[in-house]
C-alpha positions as CSV (number, residue, x, y, z in Angstrom):
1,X,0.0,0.0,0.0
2,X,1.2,3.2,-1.0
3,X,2.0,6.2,2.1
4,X,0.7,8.8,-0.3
5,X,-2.5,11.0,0.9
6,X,-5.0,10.8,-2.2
7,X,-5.9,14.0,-2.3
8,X,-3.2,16.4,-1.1
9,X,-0.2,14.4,-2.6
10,X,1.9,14.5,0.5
11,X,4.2,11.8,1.3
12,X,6.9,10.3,3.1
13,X,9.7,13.0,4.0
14,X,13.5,12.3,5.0
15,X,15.3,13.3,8.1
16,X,17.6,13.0,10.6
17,X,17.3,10.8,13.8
18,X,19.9,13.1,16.4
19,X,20.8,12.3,19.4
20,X,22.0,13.4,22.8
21,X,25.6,13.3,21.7
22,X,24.5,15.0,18.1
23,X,25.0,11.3,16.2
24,X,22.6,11.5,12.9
25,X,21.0,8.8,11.5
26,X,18.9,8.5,8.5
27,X,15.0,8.5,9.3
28,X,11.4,8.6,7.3
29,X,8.9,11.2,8.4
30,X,5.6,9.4,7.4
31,X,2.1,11.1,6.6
32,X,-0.9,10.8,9.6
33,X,-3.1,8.8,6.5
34,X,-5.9,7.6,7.5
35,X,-9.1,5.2,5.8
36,X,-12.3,7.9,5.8
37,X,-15.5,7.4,3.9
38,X,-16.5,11.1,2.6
39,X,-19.8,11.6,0.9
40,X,-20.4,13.5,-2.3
41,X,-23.1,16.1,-1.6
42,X,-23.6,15.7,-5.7
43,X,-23.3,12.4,-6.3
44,X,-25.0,11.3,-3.1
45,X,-22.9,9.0,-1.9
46,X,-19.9,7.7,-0.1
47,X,-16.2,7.7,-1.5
48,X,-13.4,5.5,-0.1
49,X,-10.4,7.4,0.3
50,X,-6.7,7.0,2.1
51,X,-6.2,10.6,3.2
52,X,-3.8,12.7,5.8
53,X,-5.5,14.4,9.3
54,X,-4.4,17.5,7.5
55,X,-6.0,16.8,4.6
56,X,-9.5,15.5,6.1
57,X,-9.3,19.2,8.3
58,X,-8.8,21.0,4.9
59,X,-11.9,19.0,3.6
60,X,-13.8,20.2,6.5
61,X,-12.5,23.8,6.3
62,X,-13.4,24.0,2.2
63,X,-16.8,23.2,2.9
64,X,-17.2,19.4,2.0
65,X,-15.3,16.9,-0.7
66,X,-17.5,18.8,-4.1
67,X,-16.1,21.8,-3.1
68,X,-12.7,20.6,-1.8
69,X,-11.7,18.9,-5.4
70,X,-13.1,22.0,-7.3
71,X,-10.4,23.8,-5.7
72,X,-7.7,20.9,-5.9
73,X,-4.8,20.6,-8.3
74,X,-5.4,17.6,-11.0
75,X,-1.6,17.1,-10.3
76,X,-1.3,16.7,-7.1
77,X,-4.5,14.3,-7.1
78,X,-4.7,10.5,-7.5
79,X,-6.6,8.8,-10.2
80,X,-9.0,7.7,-8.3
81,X,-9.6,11.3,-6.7
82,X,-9.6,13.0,-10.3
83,X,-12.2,10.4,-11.5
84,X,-14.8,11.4,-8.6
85,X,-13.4,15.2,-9.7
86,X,-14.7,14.7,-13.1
87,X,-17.9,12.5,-11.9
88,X,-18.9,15.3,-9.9
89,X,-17.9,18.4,-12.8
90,X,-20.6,16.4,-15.0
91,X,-23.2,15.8,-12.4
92,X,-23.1,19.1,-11.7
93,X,-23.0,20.4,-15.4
94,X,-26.1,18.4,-16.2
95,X,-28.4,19.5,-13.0
C-alpha cells in the first residue's frame, strides 16, 4: 500500500534521527493517513479514500469533498480522486 494521501499528494519526508551526543541517523517522516469514507453532496454518496488528518481538516475547512476537489490541483490528485473530480464536474453540469 502506498503512504501517499489521495488527495493532497503529500508523502513520506527524509530526516535525521539526532541524538543526545549530536550522532545523525537516516530516518522517514511518514504522513498521519488515514481510511475515511466522505460523501459526495452531488453524487449522493460515499467515496473511499486514504487521506492525511491534515487533509481531512482542509476538507472540513473547504466546505465538504465537491467543493474541496473543485479547488484541488489535478496534479497533485490520485486517479482515483480526479475520476470522482470529473464524476462530480458532469453531475453538476447536467443539474
Amino acid at each position: 500500500m502506498s503512504r501517499v494521501c489521495e488527495l493532497t499528494g503529500k508523502g513520506p519526508a527524509t530526516g535525521n534521527n539526532v541524538s543526545h551526543a549530536n550522532n545523525k541517523t537516516k530516518r522517514r517522516f511518514l504522513p498521519n493517513l488515514n481510511d475515511v469514507s466522505l460523501v459526495s453532496e452531488t453524487l449522493g454518496r460515499p467515496i473511499k479514500f486514504r487521506i492525511s488528518a491534515s487533509a481531512l481538516r482542509t476538507v472540513d475547512h473547504r466546505g465538504g469533498l465537491d467543493k474541496f476537489l473543485a479547488k484541488a490541483k489535478d496534479a497533485e490528485l490520485s486517479a482515483k480522486a480526479l475520476k470522482v473530480k470529473k464524476e462530480i464536474a458532469k453531475a453538476q453540469a447536467s443539474a
